[in-house]
N, C-alpha and C positions, 0 to 999 in steps of 0.2 A: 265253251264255258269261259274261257278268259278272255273271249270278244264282250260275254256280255256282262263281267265283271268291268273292263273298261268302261266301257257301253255305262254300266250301272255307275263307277267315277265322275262322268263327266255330269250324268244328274244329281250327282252328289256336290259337288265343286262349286266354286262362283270365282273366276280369279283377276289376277291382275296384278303383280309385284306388290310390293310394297311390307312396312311394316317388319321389324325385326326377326330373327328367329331365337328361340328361346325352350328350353330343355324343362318339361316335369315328365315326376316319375315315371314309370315305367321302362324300356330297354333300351332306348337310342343310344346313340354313341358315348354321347355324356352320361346315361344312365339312367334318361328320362324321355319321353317323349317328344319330338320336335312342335314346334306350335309358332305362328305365325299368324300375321293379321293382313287381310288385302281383299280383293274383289272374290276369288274363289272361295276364302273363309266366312264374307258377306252374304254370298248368293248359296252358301250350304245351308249359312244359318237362317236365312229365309226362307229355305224350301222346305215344303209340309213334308220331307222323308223323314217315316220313323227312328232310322238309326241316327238322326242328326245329333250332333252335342258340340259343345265348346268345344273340347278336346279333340275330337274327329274333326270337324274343319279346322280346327288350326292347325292339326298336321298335316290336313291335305295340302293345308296353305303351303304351308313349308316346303312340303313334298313340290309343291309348284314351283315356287322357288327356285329351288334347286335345280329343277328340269328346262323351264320354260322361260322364255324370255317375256315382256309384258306386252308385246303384242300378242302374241300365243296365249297368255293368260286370258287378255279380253275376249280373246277370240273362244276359248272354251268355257265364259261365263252363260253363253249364249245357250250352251246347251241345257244349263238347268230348265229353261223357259221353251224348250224347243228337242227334246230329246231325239226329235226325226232331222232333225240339224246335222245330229252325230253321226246316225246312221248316214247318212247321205256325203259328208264329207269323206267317211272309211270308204263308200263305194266310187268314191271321184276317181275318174282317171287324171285330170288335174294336176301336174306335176306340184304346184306349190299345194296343192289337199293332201296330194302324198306326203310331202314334207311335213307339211304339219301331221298330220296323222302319226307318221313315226316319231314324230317327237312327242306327242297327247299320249302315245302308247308307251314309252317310257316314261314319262311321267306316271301313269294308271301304275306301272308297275312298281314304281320307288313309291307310291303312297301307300302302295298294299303291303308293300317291305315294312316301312317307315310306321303305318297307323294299324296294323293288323293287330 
């Protein structure tokens, strides 16, 4: 289940640094939601998933942020357009697939923290 809540992140996502972080309502640390603007928050907002909203990618954004550096971001924009991308990086034995995948993997996880 938590593979395919990842899994369902990274079709959520579009990323790539960038773009400040900035707090509304709801629980984050400040008291409000984190929110961010950059390639992840771009390729959420243009993918036909029903749950997409401003708010939801921009904390995803955020949530990137925090985790990923911007190559890792680019490299997980990919999956919106390509969701068998994802699956096939998680199953690389690939030492750098590996790397990134545990890092994609806490990333999924601080967003679900972060934007739940």
């Amino acid at each position: 289940m938590r593979q395919a809540i990842i899994l369902g992140l990274a079709m959520l996502l579009a990323g790539c640094g960038g773009g400040g972080d900035r707090y509304r309502g709801g629980s984050g640390p400040s008291g409000g939601v984190p929110m961010a603007s950059g390639p992840l928050n771009q390729a959420c907002l243009a993918s036909d998933r029903k749950a997409r909203s401003r708010a939801l990618c921009g904390c995803i954004q955020a949530a990137a942020n925090q985790t990923l550096n911007g190559a890792q971001q680019r490299r997980a924009v990919v999956f919106y357009n390509n969701p068998q991308l994802a699956q096939d990086v998680r199953q690389s034995d690939s030492t750098i697939d590996e790397r990134f995948w545990a890092a994609y993997r806490a990333y999924g996880e601080r967003a679900e923290r972060l934007c739940s």
